[in-house]
N, CA, C and O atoms as a GROMACS GRO file, in nm:
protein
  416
    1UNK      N    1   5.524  -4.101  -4.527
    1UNK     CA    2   5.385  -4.087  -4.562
    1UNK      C    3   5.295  -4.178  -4.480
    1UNK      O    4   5.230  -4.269  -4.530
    2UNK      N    5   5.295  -4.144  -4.340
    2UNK     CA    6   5.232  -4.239  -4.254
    2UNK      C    7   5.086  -4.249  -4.287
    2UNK      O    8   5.022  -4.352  -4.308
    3UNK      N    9   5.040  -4.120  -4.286
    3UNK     CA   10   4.921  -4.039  -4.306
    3UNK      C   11   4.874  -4.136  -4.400
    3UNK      O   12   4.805  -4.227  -4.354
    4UNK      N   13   4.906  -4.132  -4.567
    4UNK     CA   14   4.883  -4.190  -4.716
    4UNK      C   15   4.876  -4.284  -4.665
    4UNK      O   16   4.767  -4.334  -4.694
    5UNK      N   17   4.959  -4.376  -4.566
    5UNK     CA   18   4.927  -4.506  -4.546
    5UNK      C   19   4.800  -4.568  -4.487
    5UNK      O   20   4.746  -4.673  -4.524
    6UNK      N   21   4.762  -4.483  -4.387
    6UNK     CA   22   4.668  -4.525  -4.315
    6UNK      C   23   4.538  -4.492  -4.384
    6UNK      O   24   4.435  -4.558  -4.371
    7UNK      N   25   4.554  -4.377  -4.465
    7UNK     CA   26   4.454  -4.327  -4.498
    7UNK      C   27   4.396  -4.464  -4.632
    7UNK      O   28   4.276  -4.474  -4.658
    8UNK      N   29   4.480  -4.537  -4.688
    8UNK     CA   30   4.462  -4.632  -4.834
    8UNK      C   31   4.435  -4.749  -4.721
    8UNK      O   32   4.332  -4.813  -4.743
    9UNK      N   33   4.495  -4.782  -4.627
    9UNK     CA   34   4.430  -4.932  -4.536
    9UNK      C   35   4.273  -4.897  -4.464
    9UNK      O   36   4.208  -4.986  -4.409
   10UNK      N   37   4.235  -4.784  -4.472
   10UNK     CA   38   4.096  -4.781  -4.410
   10UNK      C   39   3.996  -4.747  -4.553
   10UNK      O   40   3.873  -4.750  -4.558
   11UNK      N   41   4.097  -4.713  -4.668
   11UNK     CA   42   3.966  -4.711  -4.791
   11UNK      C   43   4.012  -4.889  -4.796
   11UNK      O   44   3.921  -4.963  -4.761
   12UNK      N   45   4.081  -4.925  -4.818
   12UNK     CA   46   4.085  -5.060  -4.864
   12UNK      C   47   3.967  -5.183  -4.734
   12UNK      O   48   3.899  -5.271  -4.786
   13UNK      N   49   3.965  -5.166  -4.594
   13UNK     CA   50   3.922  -5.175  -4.505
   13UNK      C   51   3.765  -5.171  -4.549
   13UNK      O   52   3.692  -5.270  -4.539
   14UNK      N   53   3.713  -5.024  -4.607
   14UNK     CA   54   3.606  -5.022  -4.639
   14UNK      C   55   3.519  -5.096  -4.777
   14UNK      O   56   3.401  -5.127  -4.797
   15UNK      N   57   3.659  -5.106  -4.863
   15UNK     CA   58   3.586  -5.182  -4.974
   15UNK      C   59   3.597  -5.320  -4.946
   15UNK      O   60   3.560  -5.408  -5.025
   16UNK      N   61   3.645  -5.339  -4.841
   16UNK     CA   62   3.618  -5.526  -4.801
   16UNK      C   63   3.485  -5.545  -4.726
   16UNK      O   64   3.421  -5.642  -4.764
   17UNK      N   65   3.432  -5.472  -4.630
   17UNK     CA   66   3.320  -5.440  -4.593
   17UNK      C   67   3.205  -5.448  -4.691
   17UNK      O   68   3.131  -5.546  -4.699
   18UNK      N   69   3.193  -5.323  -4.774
   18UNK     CA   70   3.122  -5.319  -4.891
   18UNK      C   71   3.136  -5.455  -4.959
   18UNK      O   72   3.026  -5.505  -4.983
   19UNK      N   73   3.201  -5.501  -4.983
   19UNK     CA   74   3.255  -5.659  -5.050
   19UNK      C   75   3.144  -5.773  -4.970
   19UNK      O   76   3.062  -5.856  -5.010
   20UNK      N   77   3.195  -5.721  -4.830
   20UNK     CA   78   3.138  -5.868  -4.758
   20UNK      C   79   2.956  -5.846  -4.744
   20UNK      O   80   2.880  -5.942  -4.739
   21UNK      N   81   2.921  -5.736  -4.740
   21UNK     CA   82   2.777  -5.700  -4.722
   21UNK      C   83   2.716  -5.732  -4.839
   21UNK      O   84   2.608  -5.790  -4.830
   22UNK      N   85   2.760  -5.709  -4.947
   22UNK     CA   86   2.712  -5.800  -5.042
   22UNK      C   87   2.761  -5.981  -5.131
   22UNK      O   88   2.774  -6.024  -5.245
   23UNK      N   89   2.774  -6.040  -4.967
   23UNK     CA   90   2.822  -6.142  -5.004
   23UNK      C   91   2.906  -6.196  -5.093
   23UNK      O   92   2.884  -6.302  -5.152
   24UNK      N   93   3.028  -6.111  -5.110
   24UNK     CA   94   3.115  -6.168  -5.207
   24UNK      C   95   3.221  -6.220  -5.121
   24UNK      O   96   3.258  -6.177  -5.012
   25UNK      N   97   3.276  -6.351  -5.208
   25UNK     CA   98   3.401  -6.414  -5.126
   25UNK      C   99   3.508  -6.297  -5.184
   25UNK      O  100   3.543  -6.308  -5.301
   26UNK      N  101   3.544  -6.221  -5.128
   26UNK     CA  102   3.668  -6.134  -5.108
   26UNK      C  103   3.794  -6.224  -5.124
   26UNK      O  104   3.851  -6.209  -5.232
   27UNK      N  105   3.850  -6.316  -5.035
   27UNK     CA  106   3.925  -6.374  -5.041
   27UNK      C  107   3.942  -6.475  -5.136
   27UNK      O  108   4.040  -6.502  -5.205
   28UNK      N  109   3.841  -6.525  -5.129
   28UNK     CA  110   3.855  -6.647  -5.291
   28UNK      C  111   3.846  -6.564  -5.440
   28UNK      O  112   3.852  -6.622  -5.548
   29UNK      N  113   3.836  -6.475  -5.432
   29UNK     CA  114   3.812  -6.383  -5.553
   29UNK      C  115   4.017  -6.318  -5.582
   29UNK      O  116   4.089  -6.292  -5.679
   30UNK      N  117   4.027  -6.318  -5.469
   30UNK     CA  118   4.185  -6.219  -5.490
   30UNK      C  119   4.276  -6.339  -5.460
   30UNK      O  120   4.390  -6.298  -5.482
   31UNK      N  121   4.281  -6.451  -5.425
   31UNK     CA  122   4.318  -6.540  -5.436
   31UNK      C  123   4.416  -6.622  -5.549
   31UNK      O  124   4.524  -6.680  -5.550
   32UNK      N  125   4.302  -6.588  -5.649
   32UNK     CA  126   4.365  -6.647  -5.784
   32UNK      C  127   4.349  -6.536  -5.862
   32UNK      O  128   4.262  -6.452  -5.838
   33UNK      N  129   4.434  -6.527  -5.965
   33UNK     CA  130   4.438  -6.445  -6.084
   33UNK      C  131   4.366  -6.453  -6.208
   33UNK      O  132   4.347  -6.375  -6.301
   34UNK      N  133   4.317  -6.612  -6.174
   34UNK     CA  134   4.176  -6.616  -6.259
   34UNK      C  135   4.064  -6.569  -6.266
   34UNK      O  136   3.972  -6.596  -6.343
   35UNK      N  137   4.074  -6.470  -6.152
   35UNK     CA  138   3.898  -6.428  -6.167
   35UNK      C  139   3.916  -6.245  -6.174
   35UNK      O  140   3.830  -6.167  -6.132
   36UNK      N  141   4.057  -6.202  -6.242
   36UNK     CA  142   4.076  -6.099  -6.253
   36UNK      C  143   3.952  -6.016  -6.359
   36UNK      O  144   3.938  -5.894  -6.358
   37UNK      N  145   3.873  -6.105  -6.443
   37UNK     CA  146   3.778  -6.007  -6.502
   37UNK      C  147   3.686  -6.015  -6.377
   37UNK      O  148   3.716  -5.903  -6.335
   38UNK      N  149   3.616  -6.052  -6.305
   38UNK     CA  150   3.579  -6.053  -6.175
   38UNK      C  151   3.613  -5.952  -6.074
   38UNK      O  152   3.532  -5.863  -6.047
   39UNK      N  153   3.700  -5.959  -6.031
   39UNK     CA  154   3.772  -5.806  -5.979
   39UNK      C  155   3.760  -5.719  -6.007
   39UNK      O  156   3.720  -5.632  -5.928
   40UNK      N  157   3.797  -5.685  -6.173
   40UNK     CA  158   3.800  -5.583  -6.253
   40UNK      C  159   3.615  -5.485  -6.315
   40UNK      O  160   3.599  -5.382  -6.380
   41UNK      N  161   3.522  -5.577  -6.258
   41UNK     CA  162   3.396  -5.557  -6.240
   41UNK      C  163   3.390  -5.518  -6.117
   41UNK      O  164   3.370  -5.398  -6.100
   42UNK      N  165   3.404  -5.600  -6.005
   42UNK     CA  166   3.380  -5.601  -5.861
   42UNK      C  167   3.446  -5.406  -5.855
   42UNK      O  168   3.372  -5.309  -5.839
   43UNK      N  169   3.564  -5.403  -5.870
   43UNK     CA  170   3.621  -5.278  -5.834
   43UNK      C  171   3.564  -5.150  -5.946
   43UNK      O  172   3.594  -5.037  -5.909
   44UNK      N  173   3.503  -5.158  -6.047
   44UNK     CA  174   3.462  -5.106  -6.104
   44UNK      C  175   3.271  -5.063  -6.036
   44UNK      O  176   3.211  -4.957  -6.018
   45UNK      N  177   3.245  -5.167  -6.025
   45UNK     CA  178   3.125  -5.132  -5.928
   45UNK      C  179   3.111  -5.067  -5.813
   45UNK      O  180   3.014  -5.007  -5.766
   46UNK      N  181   3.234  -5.089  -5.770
   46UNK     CA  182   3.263  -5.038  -5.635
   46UNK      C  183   3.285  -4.849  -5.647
   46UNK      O  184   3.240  -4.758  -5.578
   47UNK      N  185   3.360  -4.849  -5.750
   47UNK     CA  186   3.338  -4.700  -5.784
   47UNK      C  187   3.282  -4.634  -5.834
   47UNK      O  188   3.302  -4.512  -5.841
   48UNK      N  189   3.154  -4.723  -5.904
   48UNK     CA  190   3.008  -4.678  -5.908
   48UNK      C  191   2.945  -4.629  -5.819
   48UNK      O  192   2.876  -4.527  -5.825
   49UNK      N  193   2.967  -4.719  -5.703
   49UNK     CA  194   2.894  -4.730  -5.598
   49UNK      C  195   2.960  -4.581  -5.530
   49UNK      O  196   2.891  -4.480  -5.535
   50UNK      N  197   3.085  -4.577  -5.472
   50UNK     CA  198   3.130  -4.426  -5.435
   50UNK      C  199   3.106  -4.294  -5.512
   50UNK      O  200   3.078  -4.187  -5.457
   51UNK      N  201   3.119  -4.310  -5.624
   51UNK     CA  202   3.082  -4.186  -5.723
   51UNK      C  203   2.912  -4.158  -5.706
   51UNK      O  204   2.848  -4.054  -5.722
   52UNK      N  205   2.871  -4.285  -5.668
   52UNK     CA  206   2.676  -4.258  -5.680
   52UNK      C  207   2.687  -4.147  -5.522
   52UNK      O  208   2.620  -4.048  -5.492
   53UNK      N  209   2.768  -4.196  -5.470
   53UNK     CA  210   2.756  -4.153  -5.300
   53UNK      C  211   2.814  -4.054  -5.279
   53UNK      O  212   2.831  -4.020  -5.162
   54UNK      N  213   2.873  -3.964  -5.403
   54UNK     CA  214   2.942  -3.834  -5.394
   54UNK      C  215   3.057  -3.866  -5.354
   54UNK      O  216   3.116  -3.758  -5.357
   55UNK      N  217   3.136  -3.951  -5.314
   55UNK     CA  218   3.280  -3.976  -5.298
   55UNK      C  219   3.340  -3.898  -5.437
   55UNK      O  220   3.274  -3.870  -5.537
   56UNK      N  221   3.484  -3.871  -5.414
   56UNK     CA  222   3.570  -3.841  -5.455
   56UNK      C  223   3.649  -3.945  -5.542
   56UNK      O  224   3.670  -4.049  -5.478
   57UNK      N  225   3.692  -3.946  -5.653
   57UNK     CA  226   3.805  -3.973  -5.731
   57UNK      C  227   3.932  -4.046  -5.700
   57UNK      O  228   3.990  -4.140  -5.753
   58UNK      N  229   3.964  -3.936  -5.544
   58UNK     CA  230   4.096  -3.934  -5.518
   58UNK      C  231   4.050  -4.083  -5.415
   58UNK      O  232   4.141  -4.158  -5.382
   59UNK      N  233   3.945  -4.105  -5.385
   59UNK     CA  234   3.895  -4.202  -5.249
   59UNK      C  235   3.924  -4.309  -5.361
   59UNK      O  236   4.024  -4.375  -5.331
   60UNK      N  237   3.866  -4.348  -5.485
   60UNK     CA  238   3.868  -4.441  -5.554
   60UNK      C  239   4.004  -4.505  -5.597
   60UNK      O  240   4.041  -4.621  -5.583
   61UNK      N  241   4.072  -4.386  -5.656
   61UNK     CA  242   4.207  -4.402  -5.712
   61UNK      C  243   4.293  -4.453  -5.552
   61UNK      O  244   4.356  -4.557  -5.570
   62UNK      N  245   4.301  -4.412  -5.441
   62UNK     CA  246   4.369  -4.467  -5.319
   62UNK      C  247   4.303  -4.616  -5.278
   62UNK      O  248   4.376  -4.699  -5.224
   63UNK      N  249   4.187  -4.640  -5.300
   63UNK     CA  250   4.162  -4.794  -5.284
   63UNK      C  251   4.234  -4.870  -5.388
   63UNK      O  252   4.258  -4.989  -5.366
   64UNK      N  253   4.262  -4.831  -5.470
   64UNK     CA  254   4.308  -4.915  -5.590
   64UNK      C  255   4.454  -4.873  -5.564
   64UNK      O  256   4.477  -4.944  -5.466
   65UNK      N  257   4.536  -4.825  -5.581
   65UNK     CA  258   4.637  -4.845  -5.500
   65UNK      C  259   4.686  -4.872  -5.371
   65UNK      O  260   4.807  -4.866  -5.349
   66UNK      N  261   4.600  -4.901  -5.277
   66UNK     CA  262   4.582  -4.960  -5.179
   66UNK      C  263   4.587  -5.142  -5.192
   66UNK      O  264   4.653  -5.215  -5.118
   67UNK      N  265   4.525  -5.175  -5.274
   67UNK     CA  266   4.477  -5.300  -5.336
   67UNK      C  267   4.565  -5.371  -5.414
   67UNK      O  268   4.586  -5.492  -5.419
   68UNK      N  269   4.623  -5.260  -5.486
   68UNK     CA  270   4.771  -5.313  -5.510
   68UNK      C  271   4.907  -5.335  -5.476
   68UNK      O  272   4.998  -5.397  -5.531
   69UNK      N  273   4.895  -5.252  -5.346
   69UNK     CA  274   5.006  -5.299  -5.223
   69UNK      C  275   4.947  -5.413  -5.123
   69UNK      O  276   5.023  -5.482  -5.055
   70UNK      N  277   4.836  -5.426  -5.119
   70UNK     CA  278   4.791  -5.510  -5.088
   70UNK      C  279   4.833  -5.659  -5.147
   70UNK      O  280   4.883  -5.761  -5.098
   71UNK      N  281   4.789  -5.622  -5.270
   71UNK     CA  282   4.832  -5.717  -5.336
   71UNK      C  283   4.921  -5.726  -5.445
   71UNK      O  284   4.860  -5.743  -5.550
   72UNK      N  285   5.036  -5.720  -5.456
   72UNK     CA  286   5.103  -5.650  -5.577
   72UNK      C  287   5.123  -5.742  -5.665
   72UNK      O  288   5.209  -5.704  -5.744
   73UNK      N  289   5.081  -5.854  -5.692
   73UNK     CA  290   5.071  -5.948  -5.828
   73UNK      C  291   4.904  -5.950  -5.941
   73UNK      O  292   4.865  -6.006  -6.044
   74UNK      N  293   4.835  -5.820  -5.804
   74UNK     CA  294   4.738  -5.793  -5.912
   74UNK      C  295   4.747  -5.600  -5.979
   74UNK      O  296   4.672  -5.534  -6.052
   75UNK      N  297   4.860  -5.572  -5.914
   75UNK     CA  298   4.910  -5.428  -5.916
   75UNK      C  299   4.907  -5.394  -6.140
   75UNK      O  300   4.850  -5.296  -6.189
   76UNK      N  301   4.982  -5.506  -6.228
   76UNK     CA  302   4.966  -5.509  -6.367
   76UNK      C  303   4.818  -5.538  -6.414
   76UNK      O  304   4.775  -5.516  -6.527
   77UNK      N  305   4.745  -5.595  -6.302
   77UNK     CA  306   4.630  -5.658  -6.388
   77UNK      C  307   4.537  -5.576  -6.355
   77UNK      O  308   4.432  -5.632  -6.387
   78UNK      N  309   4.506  -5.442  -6.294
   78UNK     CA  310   4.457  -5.346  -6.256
   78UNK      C  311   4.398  -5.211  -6.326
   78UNK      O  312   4.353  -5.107  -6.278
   79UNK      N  313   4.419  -5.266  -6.484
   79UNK     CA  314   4.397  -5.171  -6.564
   79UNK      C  315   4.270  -5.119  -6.644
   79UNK      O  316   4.260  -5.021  -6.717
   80UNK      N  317   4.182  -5.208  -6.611
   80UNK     CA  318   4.012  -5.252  -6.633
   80UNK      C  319   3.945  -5.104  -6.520
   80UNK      O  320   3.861  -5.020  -6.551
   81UNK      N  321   4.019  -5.119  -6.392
   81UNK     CA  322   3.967  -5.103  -6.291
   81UNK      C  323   4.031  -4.935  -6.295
   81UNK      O  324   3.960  -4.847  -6.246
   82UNK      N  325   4.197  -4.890  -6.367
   82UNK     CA  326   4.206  -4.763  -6.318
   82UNK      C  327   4.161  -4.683  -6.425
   82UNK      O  328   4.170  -4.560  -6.415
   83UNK      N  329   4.081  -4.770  -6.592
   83UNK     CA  330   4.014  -4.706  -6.708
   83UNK      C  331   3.887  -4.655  -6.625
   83UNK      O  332   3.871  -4.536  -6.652
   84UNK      N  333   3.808  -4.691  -6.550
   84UNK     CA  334   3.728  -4.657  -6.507
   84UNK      C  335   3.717  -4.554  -6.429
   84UNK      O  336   3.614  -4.486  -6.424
   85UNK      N  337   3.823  -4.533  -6.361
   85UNK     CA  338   3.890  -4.405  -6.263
   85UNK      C  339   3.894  -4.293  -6.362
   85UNK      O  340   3.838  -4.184  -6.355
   86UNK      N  341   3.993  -4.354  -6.478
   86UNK     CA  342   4.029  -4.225  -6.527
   86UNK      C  343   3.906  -4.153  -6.658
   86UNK      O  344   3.921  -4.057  -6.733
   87UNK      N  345   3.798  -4.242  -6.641
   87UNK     CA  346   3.674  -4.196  -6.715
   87UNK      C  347   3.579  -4.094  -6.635
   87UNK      O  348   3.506  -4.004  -6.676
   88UNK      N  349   3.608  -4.140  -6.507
   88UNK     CA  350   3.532  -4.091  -6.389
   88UNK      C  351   3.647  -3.903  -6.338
   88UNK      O  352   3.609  -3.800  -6.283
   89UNK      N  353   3.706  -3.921  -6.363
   89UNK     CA  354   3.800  -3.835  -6.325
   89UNK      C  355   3.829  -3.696  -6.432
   89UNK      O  356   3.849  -3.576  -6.415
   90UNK      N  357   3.817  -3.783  -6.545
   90UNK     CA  358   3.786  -3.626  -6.680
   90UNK      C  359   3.605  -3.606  -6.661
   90UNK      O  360   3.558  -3.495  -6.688
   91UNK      N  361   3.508  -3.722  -6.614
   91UNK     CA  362   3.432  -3.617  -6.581
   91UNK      C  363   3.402  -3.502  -6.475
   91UNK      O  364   3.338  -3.397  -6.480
   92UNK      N  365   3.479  -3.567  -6.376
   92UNK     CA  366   3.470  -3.507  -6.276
   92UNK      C  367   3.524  -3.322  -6.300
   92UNK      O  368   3.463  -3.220  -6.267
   93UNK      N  369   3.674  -3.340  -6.377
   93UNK     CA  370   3.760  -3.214  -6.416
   93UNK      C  371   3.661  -3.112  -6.460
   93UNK      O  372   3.643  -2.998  -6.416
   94UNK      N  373   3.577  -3.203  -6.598
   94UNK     CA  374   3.496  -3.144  -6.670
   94UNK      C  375   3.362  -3.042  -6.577
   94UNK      O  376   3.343  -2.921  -6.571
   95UNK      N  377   3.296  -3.152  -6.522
   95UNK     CA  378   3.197  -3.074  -6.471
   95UNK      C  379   3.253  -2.909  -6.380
   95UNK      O  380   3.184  -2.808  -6.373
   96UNK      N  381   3.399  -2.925  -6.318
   96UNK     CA  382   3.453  -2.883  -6.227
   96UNK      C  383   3.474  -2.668  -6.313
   96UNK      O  384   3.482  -2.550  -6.277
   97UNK      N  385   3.472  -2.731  -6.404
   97UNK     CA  386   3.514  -2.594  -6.479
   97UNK      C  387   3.389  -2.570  -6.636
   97UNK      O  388   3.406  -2.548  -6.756
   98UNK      N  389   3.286  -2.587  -6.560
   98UNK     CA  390   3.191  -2.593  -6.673
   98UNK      C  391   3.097  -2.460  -6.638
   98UNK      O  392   2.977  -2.463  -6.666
   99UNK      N  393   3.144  -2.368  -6.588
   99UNK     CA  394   3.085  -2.269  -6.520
   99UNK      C  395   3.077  -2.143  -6.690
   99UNK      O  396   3.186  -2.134  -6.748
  100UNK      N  397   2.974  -2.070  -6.746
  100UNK     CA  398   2.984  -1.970  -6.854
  100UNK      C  399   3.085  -1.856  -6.789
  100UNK      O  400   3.156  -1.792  -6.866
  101UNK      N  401   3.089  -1.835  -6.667
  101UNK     CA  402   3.182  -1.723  -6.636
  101UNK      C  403   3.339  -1.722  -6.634
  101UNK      O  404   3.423  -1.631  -6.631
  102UNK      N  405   3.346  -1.869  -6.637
  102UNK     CA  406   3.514  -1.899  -6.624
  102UNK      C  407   3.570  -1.916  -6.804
  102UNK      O  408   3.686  -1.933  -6.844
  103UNK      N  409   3.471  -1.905  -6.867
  103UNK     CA  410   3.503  -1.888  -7.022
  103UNK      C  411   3.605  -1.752  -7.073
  103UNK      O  412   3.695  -1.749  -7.157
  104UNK      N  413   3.557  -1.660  -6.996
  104UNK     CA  414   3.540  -1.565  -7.028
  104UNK      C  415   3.725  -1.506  -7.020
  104UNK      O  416   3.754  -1.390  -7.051
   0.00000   0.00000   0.00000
């Protein structure tokens, strides 16, 4: 899965970017495991921020597993961050099949 690979190091790539443009220490933040409610905002905003921009689900959910190969001692503490995915993701389903003709 060379492809999957490259494709989660350039979303992860991009949310360090996004990170650094709004002045956040990136590195002192993932650093310690203390500032996991921190993260768990930070990455939650972050998929505010993609969902506002019409991104995809699947873009969100691959940074965050990206993030956790990245970092895999925050891979358990990640669950703040994939509730938010998966809130974002039944709406997404939802809107997807909300058509009166597909009732039928």
């Amino acid at each position: 899965m060379p492809a999957t690979h490259l494709k989660r190091e350039r979303f992860l790539d991009e949310f360090f970017i996004w990170a650094v443009e709004l002045s956040i220490d990136i590195s002192g933040l993932f650093e310690n495991q203390q500032y996991i409610d921190e993260i768990k905002i930070l990455l939650e905003r972050y998929g505010r921020a993609l969902y506002d921009s019409g991104k995809s689900y699947g873009r969100y959910a691959d940074t965050l597993k990206a993030i956790a190969n990245w970092n895999s001692a925050l891979r358990r503490l990640l669950q703040g961050a994939w509730d938010f995915g998966f809130s974002w993701n039944r709406f997404e389903l939802s809107t997807h099949h909300s058509c009166d003709a597909c009732d039928d």
